[in-house]
mmCIF file of the N, C-alpha and C atoms, coordinates in Angstrom:
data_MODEL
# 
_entry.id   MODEL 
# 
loop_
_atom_site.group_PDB 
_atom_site.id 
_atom_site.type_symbol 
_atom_site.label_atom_id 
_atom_site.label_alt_id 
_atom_site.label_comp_id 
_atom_site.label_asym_id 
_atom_site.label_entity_id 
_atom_site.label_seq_id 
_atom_site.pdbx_PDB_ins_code 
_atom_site.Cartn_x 
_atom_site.Cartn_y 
_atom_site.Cartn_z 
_atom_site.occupancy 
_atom_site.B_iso_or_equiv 
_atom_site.pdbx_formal_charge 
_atom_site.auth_seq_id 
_atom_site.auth_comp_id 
_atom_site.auth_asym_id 
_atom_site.auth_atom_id 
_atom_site.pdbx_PDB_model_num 
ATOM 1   N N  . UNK A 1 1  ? -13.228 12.180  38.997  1.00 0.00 ? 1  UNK A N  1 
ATOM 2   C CA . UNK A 1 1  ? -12.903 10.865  38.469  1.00 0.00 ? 1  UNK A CA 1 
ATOM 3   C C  . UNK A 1 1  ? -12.523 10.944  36.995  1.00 0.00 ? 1  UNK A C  1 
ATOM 4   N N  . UNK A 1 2  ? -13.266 11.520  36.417  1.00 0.00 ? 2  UNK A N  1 
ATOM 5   C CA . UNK A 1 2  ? -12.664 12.147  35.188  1.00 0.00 ? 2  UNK A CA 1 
ATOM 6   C C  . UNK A 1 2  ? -11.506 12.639  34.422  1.00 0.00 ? 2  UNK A C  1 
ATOM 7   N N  . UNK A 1 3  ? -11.301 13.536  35.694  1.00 0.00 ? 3  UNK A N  1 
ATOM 8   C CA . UNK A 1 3  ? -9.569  14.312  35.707  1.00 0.00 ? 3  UNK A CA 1 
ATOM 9   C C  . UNK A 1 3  ? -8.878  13.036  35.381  1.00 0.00 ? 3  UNK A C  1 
ATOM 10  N N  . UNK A 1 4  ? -9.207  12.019  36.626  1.00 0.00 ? 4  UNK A N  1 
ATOM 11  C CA . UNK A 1 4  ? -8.091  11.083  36.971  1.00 0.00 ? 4  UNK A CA 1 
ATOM 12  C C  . UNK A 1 4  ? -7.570  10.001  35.442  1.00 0.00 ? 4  UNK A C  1 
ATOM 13  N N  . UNK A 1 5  ? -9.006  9.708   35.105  1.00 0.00 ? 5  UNK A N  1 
ATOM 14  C CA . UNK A 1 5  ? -9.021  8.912   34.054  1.00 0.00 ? 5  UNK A CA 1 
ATOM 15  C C  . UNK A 1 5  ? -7.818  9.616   32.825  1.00 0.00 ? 5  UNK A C  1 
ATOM 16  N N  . UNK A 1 6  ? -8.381  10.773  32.497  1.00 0.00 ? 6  UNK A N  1 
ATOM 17  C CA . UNK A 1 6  ? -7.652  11.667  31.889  1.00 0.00 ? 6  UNK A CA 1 
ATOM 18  C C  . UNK A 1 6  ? -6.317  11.591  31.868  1.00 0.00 ? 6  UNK A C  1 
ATOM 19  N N  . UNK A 1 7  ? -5.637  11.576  32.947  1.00 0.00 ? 7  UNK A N  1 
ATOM 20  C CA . UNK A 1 7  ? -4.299  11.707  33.174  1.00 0.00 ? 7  UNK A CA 1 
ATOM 21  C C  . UNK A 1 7  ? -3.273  10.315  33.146  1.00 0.00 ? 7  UNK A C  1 
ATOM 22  N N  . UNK A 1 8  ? -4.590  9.201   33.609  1.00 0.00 ? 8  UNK A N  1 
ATOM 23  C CA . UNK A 1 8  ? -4.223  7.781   33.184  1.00 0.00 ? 8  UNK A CA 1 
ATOM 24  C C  . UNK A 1 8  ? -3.675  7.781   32.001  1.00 0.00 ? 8  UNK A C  1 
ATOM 25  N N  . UNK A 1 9  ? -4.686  8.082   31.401  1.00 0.00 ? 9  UNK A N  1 
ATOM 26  C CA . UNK A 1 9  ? -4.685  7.631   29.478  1.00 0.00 ? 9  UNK A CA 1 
ATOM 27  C C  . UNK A 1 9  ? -3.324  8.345   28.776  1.00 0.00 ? 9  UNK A C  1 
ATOM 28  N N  . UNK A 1 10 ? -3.536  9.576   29.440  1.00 0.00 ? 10 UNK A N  1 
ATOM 29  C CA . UNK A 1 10 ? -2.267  10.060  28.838  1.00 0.00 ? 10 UNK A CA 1 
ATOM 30  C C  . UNK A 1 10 ? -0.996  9.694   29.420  1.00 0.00 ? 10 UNK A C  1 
ATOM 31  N N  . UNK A 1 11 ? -0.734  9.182   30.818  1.00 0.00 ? 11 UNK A N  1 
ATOM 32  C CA . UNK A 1 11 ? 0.740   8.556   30.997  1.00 0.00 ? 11 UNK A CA 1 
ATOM 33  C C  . UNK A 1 11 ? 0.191   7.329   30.146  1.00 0.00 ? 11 UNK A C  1 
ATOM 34  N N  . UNK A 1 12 ? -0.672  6.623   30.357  1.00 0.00 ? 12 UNK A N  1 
ATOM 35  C CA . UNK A 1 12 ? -0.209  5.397   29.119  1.00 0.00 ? 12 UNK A CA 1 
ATOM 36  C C  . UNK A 1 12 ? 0.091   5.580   28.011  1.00 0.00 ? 12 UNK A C  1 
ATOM 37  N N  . UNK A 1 13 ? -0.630  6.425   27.415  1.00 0.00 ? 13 UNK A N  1 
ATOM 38  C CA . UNK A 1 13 ? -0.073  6.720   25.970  1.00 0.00 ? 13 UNK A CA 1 
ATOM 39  C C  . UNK A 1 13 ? 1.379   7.061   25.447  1.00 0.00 ? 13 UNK A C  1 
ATOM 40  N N  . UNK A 1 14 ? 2.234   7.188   26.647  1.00 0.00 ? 14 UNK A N  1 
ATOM 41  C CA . UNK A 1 14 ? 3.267   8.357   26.484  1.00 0.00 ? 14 UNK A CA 1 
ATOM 42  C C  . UNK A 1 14 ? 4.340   7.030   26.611  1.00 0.00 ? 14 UNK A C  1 
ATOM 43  N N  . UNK A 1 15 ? 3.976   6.087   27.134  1.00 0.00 ? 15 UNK A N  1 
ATOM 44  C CA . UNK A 1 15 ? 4.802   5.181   27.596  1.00 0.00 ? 15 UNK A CA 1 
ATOM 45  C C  . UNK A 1 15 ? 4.391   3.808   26.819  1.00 0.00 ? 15 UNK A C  1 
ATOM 46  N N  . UNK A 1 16 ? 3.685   3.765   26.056  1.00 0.00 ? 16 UNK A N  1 
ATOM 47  C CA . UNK A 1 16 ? 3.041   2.608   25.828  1.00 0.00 ? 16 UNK A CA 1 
ATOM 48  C C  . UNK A 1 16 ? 3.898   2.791   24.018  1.00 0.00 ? 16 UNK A C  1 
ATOM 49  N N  . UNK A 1 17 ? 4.525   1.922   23.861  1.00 0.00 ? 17 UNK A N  1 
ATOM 50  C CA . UNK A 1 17 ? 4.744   1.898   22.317  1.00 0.00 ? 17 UNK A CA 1 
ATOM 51  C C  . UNK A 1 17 ? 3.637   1.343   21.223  1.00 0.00 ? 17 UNK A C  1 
ATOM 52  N N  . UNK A 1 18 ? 3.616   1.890   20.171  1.00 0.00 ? 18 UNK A N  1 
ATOM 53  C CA . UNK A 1 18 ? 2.194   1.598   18.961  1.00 0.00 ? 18 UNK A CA 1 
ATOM 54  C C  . UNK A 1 18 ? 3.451   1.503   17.893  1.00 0.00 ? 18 UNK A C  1 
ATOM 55  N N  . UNK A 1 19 ? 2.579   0.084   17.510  1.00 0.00 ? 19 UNK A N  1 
ATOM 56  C CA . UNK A 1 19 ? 3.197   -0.613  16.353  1.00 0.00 ? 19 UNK A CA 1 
ATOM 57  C C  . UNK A 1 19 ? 2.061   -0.416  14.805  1.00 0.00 ? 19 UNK A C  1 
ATOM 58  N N  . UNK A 1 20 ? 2.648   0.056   14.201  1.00 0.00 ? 20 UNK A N  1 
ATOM 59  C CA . UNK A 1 20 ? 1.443   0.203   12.938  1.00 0.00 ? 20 UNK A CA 1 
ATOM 60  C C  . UNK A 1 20 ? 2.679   -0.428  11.511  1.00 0.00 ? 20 UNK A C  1 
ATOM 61  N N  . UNK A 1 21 ? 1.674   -1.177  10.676  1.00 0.00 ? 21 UNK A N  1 
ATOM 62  C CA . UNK A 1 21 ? 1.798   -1.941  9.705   1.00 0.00 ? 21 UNK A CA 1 
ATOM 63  C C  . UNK A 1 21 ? 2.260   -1.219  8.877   1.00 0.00 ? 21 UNK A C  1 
ATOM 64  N N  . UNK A 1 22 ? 3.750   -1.623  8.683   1.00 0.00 ? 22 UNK A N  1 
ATOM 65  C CA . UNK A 1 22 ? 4.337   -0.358  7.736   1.00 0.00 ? 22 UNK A CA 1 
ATOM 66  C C  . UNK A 1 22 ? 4.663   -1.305  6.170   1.00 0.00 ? 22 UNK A C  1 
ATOM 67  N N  . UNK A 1 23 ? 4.161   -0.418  5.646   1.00 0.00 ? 23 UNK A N  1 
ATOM 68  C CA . UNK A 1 23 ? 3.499   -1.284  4.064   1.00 0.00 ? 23 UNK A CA 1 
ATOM 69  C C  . UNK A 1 23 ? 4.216   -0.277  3.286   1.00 0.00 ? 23 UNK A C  1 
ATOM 70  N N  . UNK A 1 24 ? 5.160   -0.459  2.243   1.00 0.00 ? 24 UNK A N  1 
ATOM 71  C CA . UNK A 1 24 ? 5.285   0.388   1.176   1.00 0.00 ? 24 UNK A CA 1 
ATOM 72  C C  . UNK A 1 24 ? 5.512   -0.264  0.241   1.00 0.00 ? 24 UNK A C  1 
ATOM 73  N N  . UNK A 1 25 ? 5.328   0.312   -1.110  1.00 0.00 ? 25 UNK A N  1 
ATOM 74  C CA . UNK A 1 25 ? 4.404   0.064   -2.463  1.00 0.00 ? 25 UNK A CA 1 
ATOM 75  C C  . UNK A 1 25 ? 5.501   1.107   -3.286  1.00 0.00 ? 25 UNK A C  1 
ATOM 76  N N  . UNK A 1 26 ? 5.786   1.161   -4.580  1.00 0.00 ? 26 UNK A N  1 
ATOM 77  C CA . UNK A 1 26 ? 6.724   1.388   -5.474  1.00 0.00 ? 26 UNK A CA 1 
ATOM 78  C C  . UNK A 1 26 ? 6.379   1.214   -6.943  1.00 0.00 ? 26 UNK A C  1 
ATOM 79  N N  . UNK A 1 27 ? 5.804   1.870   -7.675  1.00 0.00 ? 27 UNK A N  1 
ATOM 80  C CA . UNK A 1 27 ? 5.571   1.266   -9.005  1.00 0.00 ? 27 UNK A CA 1 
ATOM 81  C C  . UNK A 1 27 ? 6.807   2.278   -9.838  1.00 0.00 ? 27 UNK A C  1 
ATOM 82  N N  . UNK A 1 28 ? 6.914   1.459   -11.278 1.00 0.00 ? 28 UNK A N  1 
ATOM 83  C CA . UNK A 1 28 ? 7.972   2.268   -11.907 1.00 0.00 ? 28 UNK A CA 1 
ATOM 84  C C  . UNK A 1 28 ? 7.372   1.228   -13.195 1.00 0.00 ? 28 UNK A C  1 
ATOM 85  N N  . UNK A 1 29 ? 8.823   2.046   -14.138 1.00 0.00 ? 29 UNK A N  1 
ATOM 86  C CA . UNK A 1 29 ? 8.560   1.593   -15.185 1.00 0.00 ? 29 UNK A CA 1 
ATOM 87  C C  . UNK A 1 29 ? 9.878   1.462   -15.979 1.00 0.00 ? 29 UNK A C  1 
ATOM 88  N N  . UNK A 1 30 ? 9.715   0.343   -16.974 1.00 0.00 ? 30 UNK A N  1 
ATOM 89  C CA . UNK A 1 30 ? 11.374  -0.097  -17.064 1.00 0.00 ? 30 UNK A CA 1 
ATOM 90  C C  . UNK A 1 30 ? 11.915  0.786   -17.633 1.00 0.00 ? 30 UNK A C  1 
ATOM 91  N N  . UNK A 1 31 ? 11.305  2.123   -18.191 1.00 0.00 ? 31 UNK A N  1 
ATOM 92  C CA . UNK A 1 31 ? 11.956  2.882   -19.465 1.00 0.00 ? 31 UNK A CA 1 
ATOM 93  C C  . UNK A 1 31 ? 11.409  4.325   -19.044 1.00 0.00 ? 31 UNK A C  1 
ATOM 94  N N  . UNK A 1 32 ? 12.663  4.934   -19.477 1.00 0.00 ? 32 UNK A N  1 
ATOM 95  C CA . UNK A 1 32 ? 12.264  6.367   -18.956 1.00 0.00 ? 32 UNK A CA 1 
ATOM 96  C C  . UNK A 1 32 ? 11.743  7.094   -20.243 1.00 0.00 ? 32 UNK A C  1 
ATOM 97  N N  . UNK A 1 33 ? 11.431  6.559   -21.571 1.00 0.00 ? 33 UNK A N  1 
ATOM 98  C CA . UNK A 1 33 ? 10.951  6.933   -22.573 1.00 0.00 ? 33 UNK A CA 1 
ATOM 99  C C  . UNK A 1 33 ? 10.048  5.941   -22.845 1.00 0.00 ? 33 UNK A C  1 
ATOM 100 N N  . UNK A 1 34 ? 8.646   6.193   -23.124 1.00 0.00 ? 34 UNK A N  1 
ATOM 101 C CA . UNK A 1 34 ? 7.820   5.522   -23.787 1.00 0.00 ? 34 UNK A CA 1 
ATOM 102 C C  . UNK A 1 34 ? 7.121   5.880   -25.410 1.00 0.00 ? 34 UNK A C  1 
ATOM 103 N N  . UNK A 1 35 ? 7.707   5.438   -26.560 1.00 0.00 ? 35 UNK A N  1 
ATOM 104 C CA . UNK A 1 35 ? 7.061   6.052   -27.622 1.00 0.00 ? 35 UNK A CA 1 
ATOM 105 C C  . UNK A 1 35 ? 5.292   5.567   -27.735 1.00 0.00 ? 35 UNK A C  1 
ATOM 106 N N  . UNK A 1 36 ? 4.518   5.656   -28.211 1.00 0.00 ? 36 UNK A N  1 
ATOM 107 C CA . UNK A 1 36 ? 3.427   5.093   -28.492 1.00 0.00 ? 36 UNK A CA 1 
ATOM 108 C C  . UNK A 1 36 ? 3.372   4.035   -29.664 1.00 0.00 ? 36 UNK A C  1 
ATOM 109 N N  . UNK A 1 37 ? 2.578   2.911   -28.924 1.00 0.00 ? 37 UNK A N  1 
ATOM 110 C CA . UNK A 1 37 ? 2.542   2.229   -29.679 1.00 0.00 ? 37 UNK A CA 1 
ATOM 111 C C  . UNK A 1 37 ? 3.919   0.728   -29.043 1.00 0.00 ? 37 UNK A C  1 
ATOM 112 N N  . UNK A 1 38 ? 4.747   1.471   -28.006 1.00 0.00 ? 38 UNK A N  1 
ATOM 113 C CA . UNK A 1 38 ? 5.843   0.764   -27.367 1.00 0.00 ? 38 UNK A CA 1 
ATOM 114 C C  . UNK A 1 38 ? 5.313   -0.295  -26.488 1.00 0.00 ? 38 UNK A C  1 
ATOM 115 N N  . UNK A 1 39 ? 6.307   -0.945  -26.018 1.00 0.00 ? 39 UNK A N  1 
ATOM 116 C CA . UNK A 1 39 ? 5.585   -2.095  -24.932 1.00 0.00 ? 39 UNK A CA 1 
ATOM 117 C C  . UNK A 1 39 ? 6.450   -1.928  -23.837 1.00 0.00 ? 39 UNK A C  1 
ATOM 118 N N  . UNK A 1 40 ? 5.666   -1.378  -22.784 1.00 0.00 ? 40 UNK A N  1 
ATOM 119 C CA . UNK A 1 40 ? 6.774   -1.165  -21.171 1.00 0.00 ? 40 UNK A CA 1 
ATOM 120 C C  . UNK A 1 40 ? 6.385   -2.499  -20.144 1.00 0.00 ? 40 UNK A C  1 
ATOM 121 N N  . UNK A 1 41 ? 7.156   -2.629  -19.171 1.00 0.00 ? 41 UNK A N  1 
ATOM 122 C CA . UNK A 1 41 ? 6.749   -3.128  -17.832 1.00 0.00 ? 41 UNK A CA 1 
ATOM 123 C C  . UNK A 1 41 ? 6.452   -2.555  -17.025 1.00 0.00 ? 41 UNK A C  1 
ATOM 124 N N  . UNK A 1 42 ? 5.739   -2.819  -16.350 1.00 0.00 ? 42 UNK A N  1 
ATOM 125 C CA . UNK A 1 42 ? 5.441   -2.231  -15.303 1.00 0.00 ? 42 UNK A CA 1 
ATOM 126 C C  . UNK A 1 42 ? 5.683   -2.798  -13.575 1.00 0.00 ? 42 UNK A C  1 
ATOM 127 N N  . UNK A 1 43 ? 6.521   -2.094  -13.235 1.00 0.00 ? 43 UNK A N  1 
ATOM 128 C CA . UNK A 1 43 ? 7.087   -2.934  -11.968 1.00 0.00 ? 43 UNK A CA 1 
ATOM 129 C C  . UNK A 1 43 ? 6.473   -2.694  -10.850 1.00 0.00 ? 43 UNK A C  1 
ATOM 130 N N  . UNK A 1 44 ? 5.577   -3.228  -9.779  1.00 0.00 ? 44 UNK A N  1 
ATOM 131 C CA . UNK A 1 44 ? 5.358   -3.174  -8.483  1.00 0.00 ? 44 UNK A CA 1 
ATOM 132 C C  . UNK A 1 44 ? 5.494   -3.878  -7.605  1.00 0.00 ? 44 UNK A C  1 
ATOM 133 N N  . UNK A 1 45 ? 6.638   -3.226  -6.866  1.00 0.00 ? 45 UNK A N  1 
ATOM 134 C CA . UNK A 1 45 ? 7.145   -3.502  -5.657  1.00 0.00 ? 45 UNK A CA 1 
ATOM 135 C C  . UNK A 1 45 ? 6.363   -3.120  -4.162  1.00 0.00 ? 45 UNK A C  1 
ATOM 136 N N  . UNK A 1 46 ? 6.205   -4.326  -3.528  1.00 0.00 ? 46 UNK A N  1 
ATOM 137 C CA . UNK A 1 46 ? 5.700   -4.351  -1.977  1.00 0.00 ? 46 UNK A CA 1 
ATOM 138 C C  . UNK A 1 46 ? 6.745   -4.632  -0.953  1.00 0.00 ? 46 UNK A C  1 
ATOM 139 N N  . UNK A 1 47 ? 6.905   -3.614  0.089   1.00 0.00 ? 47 UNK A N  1 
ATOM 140 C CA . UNK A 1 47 ? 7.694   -4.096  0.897   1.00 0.00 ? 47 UNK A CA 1 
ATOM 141 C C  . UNK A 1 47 ? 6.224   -3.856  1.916   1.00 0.00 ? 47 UNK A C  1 
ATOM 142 N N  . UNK A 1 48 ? 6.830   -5.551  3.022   1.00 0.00 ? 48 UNK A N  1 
ATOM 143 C CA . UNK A 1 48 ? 6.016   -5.365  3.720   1.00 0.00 ? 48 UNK A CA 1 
ATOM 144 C C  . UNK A 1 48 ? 6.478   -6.545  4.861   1.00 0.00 ? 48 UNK A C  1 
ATOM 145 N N  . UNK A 1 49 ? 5.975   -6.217  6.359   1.00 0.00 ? 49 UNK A N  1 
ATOM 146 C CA . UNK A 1 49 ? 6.190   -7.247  7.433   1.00 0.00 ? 49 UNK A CA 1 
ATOM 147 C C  . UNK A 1 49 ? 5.976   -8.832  7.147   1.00 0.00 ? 49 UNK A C  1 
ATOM 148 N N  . UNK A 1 50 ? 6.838   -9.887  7.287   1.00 0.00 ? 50 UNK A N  1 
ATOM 149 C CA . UNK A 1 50 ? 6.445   -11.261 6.958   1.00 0.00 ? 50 UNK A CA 1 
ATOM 150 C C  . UNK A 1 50 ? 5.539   -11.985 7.161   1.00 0.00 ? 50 UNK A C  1 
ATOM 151 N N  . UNK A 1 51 ? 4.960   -11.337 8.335   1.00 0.00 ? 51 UNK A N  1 
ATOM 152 C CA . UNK A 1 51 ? 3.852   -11.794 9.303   1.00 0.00 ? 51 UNK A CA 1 
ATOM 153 C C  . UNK A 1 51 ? 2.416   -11.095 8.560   1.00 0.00 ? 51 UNK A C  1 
ATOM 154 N N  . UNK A 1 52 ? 2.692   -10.011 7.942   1.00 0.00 ? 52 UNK A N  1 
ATOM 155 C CA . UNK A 1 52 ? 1.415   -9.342  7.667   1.00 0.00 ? 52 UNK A CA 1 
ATOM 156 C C  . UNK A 1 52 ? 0.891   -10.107 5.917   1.00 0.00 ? 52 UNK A C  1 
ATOM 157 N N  . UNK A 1 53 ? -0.378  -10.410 6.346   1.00 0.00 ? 53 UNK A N  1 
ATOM 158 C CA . UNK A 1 53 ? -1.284  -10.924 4.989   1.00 0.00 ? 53 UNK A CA 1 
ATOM 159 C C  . UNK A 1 53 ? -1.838  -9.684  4.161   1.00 0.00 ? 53 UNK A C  1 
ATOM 160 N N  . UNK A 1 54 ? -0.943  -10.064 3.094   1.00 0.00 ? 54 UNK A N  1 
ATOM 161 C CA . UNK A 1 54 ? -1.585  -8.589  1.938   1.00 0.00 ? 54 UNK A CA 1 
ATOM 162 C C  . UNK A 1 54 ? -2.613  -9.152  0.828   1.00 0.00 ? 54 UNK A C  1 
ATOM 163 N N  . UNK A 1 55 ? -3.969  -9.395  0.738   1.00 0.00 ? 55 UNK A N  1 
ATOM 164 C CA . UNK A 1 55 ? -5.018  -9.249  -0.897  1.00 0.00 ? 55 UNK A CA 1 
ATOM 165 C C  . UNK A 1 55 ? -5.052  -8.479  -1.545  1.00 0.00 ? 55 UNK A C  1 
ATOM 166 N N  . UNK A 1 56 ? -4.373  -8.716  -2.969  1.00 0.00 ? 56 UNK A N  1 
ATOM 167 C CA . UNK A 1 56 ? -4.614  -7.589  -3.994  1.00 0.00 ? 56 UNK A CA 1 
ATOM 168 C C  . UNK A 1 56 ? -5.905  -8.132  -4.725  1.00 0.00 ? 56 UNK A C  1 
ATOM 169 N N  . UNK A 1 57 ? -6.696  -7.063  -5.294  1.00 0.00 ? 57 UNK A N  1 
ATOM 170 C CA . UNK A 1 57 ? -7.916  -7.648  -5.998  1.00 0.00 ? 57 UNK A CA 1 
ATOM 171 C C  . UNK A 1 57 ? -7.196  -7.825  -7.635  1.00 0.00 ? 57 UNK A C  1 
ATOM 172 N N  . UNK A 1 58 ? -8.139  -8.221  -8.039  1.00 0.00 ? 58 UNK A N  1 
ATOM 173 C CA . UNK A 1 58 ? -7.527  -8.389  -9.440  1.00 0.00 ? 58 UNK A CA 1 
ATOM 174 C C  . UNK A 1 58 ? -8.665  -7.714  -10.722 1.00 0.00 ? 58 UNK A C  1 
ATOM 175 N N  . UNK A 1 59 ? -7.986  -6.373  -11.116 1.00 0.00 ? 59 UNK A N  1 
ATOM 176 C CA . UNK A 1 59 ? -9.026  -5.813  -11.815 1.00 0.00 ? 59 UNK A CA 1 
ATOM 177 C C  . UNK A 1 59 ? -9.315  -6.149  -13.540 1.00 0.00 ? 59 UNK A C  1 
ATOM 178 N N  . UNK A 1 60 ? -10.229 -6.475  -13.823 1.00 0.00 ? 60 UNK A N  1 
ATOM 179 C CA . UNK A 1 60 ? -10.283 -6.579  -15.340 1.00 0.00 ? 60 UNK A CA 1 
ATOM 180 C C  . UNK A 1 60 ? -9.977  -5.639  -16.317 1.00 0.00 ? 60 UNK A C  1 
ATOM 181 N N  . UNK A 1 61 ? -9.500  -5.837  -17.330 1.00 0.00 ? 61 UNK A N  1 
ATOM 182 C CA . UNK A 1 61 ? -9.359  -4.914  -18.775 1.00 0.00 ? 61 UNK A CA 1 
ATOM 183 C C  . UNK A 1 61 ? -10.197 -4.509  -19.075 1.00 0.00 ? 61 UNK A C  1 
ATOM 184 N N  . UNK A 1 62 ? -11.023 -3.475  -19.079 1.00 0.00 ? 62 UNK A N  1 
ATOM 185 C CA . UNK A 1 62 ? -11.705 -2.909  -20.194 1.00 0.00 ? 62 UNK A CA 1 
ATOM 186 C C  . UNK A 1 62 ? -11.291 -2.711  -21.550 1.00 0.00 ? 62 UNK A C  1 
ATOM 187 N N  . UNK A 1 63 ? -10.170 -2.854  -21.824 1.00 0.00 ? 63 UNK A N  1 
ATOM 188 C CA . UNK A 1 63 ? -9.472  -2.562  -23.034 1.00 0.00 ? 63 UNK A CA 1 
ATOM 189 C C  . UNK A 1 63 ? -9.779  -4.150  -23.396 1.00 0.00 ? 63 UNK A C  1 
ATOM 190 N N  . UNK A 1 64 ? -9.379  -4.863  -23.430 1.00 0.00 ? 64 UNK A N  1 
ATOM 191 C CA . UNK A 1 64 ? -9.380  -6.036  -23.481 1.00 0.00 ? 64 UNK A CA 1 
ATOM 192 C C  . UNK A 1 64 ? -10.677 -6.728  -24.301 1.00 0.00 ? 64 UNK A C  1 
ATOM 193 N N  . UNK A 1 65 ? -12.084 -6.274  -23.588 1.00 0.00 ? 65 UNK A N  1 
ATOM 194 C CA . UNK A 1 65 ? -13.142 -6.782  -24.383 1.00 0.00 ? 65 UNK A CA 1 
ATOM 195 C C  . UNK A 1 65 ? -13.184 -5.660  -25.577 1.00 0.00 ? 65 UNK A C  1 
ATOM 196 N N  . UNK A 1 66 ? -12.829 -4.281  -25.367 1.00 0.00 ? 66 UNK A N  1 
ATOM 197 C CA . UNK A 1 66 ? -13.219 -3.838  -26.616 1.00 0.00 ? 66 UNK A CA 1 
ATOM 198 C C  . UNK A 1 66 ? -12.485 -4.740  -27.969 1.00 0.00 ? 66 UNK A C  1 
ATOM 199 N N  . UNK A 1 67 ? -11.229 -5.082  -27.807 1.00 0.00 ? 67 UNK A N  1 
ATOM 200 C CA . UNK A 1 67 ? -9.872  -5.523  -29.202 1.00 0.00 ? 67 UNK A CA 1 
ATOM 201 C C  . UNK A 1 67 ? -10.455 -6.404  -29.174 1.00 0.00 ? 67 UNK A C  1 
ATOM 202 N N  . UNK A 1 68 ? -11.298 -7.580  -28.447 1.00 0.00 ? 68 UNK A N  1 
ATOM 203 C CA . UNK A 1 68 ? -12.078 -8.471  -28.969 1.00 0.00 ? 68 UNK A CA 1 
ATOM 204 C C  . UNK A 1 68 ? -13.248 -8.539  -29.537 1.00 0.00 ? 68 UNK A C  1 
ATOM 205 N N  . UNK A 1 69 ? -13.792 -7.806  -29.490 1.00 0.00 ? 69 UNK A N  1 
ATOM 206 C CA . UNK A 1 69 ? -15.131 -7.703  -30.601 1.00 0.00 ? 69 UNK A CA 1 
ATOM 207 C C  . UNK A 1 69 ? -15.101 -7.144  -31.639 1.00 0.00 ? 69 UNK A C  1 
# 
């Protein structure tokens, strides 16, 4: 019974199409030179299915509280 199961799974698998959430992500930057001390953008691009719900978290500055105190 085993065998049989076995051989199930694998004609289904073989025949069965799998859809996976194809997500791609892109960061860049507007300038191919950065001196220090410069101010860049930073671009990130999501491509992603219309249907699919994306949450980005939103991380805090650490830099941020130090220039304030």
């Amino acid at each position: 019974m085993k065998r049989y199961s076995v051989i199930i799974l694998l004609i289904y698998a073989a025949f069965c199409r799998i859809n996976a959430q194809e997500v791609k992500v892109t960061a860049t930057f507007d300038s191919t030179r950065i001196f220090i001390g410069d101010q860049t953008n930073f671009i990130v691009t999501i491509d992603k299915p219309v249907n699919y719900i994306l949450s980005i978290p939103v991380f805090k500055d650490s830099l941020q509280k130090i220039l304030k105190s």
